[in-house]
MDAnalysis code that builds the backbone (N, CA, C; Angstrom):
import MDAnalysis as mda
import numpy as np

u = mda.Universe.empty(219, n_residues=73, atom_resindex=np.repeat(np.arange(73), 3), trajectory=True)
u.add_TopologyAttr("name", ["N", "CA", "C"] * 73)
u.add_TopologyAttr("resid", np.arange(1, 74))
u.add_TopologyAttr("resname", ["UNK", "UNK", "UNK", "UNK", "UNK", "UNK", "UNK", "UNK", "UNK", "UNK", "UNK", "UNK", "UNK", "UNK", "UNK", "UNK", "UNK", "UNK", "UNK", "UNK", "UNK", "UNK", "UNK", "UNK", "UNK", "UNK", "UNK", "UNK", "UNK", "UNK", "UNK", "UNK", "UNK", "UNK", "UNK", "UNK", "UNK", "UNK", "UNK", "UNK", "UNK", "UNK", "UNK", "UNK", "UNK", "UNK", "UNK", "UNK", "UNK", "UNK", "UNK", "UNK", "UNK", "UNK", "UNK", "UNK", "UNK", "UNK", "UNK", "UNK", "UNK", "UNK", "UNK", "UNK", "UNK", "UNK", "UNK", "UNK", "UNK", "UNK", "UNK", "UNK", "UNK"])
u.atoms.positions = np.array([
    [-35.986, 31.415, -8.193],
    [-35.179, 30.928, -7.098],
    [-36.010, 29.939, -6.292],
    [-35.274, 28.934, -6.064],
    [-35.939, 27.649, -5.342],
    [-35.556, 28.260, -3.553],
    [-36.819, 27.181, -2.758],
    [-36.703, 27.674, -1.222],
    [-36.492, 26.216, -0.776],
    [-36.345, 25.553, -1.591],
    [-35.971, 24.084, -0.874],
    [-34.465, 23.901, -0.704],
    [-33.878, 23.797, -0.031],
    [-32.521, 23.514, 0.732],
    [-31.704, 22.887, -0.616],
    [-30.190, 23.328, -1.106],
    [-29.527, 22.294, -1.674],
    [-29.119, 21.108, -1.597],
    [-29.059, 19.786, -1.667],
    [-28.919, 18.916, -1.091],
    [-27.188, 18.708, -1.382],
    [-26.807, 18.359, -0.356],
    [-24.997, 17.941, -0.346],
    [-24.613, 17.148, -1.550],
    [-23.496, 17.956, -1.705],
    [-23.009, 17.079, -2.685],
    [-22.007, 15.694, -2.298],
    [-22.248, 14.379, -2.874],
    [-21.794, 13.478, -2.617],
    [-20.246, 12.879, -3.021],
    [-19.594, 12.084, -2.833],
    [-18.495, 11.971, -3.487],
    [-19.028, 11.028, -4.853],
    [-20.128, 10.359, -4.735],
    [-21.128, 9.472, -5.843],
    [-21.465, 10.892, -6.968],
    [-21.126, 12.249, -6.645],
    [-21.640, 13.114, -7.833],
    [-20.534, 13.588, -8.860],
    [-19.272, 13.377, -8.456],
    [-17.965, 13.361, -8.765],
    [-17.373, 13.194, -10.099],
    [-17.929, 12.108, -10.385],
    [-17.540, 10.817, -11.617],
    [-16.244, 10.364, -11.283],
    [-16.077, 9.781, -10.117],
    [-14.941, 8.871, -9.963],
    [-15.294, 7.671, -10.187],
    [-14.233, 6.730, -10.624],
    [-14.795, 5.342, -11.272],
    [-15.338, 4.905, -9.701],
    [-15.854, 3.265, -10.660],
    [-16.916, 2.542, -9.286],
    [-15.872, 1.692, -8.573],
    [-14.803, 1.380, -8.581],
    [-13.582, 0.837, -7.482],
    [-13.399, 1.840, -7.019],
    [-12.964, 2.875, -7.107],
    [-12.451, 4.059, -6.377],
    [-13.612, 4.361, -5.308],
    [-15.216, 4.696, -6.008],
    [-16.061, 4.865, -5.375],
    [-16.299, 4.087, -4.131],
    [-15.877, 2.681, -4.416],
    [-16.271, 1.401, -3.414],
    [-15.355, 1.715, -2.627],
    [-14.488, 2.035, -2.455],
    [-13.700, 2.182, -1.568],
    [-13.412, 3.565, -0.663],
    [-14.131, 4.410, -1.354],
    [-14.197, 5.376, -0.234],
    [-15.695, 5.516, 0.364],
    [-17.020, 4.735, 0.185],
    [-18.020, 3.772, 0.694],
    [-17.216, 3.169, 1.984],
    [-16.956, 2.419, 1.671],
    [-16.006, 1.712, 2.400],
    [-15.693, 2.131, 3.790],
    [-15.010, 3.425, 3.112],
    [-13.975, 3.669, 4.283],
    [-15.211, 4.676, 5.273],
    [-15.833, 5.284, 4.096],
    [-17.331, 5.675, 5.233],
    [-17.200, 7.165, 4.684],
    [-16.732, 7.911, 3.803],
    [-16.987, 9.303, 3.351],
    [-18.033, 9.140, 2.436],
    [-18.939, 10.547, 2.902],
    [-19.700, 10.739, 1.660],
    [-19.815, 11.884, 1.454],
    [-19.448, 12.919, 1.984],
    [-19.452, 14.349, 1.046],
    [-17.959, 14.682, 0.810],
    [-17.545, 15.262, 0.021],
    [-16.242, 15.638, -0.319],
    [-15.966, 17.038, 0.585],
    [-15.048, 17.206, 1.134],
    [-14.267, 18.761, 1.341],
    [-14.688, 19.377, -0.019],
    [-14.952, 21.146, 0.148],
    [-14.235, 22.022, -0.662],
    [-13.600, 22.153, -1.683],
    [-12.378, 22.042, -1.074],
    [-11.489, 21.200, -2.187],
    [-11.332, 20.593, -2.752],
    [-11.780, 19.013, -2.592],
    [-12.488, 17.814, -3.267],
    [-13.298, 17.921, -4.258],
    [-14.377, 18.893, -3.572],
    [-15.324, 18.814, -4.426],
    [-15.087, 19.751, -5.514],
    [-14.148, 20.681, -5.409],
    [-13.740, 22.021, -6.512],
    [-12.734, 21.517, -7.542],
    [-11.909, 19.988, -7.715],
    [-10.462, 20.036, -8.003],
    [-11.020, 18.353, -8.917],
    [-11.869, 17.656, -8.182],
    [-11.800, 15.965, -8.975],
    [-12.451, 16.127, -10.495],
    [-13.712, 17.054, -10.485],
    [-14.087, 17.179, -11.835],
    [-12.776, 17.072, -13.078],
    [-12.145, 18.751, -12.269],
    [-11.177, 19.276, -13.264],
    [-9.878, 17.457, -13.871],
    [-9.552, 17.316, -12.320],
    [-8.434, 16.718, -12.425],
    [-8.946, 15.121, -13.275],
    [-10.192, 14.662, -12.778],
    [-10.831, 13.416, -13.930],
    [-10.785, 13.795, -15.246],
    [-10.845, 15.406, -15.832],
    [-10.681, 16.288, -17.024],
    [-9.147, 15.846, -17.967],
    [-8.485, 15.515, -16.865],
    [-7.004, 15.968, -17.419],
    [-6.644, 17.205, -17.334],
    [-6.994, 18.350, -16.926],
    [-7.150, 19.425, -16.790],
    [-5.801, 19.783, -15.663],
    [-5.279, 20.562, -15.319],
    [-3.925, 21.266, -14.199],
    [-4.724, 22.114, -13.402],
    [-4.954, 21.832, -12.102],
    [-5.353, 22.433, -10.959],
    [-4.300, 23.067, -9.616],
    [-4.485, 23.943, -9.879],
    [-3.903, 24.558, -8.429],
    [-4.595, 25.039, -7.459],
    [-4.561, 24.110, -6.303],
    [-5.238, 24.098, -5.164],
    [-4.663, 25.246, -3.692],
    [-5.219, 25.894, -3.207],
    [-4.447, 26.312, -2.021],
    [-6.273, 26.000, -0.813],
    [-5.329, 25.339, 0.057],
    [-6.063, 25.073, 0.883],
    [-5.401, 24.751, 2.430],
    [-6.220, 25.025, 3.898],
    [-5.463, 24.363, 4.775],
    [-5.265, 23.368, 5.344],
    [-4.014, 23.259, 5.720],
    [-3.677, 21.659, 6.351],
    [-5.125, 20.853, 6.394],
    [-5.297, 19.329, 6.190],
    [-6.069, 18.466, 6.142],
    [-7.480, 18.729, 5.984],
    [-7.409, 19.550, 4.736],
    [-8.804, 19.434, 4.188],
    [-9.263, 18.629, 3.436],
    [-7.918, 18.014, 2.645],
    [-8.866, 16.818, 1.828],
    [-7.625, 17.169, 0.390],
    [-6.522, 18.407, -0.163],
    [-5.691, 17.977, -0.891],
    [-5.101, 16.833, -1.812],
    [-4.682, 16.137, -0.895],
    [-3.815, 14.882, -1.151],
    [-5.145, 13.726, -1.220],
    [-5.996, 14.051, -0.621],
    [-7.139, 12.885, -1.355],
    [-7.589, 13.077, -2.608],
    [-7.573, 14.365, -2.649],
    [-8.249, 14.678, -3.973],
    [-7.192, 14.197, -4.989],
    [-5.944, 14.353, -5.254],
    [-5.545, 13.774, -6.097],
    [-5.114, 12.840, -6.043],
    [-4.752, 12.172, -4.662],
    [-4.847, 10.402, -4.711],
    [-6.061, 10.165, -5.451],
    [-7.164, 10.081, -5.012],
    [-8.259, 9.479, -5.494],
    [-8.157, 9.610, -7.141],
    [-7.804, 10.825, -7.624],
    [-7.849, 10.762, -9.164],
    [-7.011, 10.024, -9.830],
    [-5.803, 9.620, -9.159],
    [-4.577, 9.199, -9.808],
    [-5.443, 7.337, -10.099],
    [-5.754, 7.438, -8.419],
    [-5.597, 5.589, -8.377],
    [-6.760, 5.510, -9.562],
    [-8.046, 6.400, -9.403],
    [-9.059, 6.166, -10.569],
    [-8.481, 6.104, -12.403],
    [-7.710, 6.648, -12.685],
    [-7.147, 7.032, -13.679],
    [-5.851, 5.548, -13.638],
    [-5.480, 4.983, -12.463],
    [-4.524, 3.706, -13.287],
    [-5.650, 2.780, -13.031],
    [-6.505, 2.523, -12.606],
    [-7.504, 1.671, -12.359],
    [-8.250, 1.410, -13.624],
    [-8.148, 2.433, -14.418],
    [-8.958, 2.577, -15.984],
    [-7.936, 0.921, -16.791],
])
């Protein structure tokens, strides 16, 4: 077991494409919600996720962001 601190995970650790990435740079996020961070792997997968989470944690980004990455391909 390590004693050095985990370091945050980024929305750059994700694998969302690099337009998608630039643009949430952009907008100034860099760690993902929870949710975000539990749901983009799967959903970049093709994979079916069911999320329960509360009001404005980050939901509807998470799969905006995958969709626009995925027509952006």
């Amino acid at each position: 077991m390590s004693n050095e601190p985990d370091s945050p995970l980024l929305f750059a650790d994700l694998g969302l494409s690099a337009p998608v990435m630039a643009s949430v740079m952009e907008i100034g996020y860099e760690s993902p919600s929870p949710i975000e961070a539990a749901t983009i792997p799967d959903l970049l997968q093709g994979k079916d996720v069911l999320g329960q989470a509360q009001t404005d944690t980050g939901k509807t980004a998470a799969f905006s962001l995958v969709q626009t990455a995925l027509l952006a391909v």
